[in-house]
C-alpha positions as CSV (number, residue, x, y, z in Angstrom):
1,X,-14.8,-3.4,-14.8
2,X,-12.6,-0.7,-12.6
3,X,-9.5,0.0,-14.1
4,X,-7.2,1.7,-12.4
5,X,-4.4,3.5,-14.0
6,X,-1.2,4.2,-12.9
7,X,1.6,7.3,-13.4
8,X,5.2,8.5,-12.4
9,X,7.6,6.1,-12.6
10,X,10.8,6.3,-14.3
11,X,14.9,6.2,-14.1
12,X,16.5,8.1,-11.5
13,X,19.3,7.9,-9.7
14,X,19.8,6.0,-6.2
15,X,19.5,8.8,-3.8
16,X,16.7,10.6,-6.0
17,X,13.1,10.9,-6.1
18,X,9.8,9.7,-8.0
19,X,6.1,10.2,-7.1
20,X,3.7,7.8,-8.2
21,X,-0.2,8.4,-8.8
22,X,-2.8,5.8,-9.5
23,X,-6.4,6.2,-10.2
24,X,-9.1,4.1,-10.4
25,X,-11.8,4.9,-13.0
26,X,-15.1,4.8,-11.2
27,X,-16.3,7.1,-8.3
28,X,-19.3,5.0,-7.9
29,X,-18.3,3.6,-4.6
30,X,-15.2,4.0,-2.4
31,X,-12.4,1.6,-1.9
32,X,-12.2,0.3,1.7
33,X,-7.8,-0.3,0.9
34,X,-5.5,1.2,-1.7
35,X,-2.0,0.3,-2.2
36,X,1.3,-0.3,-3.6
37,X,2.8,-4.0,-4.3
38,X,5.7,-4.1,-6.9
39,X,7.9,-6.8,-8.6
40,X,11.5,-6.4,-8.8
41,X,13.8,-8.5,-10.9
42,X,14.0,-11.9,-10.0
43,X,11.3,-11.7,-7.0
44,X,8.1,-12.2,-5.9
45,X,5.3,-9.3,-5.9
46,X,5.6,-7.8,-2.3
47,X,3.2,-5.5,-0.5
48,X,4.9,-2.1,-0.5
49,X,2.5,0.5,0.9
50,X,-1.3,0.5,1.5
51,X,-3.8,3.7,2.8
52,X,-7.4,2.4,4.3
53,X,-10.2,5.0,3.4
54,X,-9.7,6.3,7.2
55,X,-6.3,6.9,6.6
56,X,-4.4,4.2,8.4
57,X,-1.5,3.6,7.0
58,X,0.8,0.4,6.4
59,X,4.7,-0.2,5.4
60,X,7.0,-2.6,4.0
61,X,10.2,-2.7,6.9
62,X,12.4,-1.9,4.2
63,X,10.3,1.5,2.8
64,X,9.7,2.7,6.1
65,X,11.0,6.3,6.4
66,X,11.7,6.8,3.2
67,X,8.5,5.8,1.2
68,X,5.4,7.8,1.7
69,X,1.1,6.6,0.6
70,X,-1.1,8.8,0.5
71,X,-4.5,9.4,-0.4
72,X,-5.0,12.1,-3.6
73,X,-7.8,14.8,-3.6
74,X,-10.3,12.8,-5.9
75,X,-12.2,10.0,-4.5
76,X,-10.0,6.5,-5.1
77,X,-7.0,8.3,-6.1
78,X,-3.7,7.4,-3.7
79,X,-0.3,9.0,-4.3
80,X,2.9,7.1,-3.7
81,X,5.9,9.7,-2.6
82,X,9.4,8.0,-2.6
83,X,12.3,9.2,-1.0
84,X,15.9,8.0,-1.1
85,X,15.5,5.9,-3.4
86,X,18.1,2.2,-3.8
87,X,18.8,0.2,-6.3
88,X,17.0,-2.2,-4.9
89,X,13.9,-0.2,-5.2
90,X,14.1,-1.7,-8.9
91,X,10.4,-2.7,-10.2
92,X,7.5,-2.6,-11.4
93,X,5.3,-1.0,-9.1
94,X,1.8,-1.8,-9.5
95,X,-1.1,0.0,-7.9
96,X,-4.3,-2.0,-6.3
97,X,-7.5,-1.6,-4.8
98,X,-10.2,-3.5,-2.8
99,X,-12.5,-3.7,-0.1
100,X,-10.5,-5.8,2.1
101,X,-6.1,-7.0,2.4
102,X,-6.9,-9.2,-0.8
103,X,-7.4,-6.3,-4.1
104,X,-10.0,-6.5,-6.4
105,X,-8.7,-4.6,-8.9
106,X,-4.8,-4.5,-10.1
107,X,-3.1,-1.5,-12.6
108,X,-1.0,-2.4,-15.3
109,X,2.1,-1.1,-13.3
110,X,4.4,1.5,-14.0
111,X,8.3,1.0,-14.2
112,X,10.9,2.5,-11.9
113,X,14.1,1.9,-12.6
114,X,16.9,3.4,-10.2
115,X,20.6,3.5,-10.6
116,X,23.7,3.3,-8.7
């Protein structure tokens, strides 16, 4: 079974920054899609960010500019730079991985909390 684990998140302040890292645990074979889906309070799990292994990337309308994926130097590793953070950026941020849009594999998720 991949696992993939997740690091990085945290409190900071609205305005401030966190990066998160997520990796998965086998180099066997290489993910087609990784990405970023998180939870806040109260609300569905939502698509955040996501990196194809040719490097096209995809943003939520709301992360765009301010949110950046990227793909780590170790084979299914993807890095998760956020910028400007809200309050609204609340969540649990969860890390996933597949072979197509629908993951295979899910992290355990790491908290970010972000205050006003």
């Amino acid at each position: 079974q991949v696992q993939l684990v997740e690091s990085g998140g945290g409190l900071v302040q609205s305005g401030g920054s966190l990066r998160l890292s997520c990796a998965a645990s086998t180099t066997f074979f290489r993910m087609n899609i990784m990405a970023w889906y998180r939870q806040g309070p109260g609300k569905q799990r939502e698509l955040v960010a996501s990196i194809t292994s040719g490097g096209t990337t995809n943003y939520e309308d709301s992360v765009k500019g301010r949110f950046t994926i990227s793909k780590g130097d170790a084979k299914n590793t993807v890095n998760l730079t956020m910028d400007s953070l809200k309050p609204e950026d609340t969540g649990v941020y969860y890390c996933a991985a597949g072979f197509s849009l629908v993951p295979s594999f899910w992290g355990q998720g790491t908290r970010v909390t972000v205050s006003s």
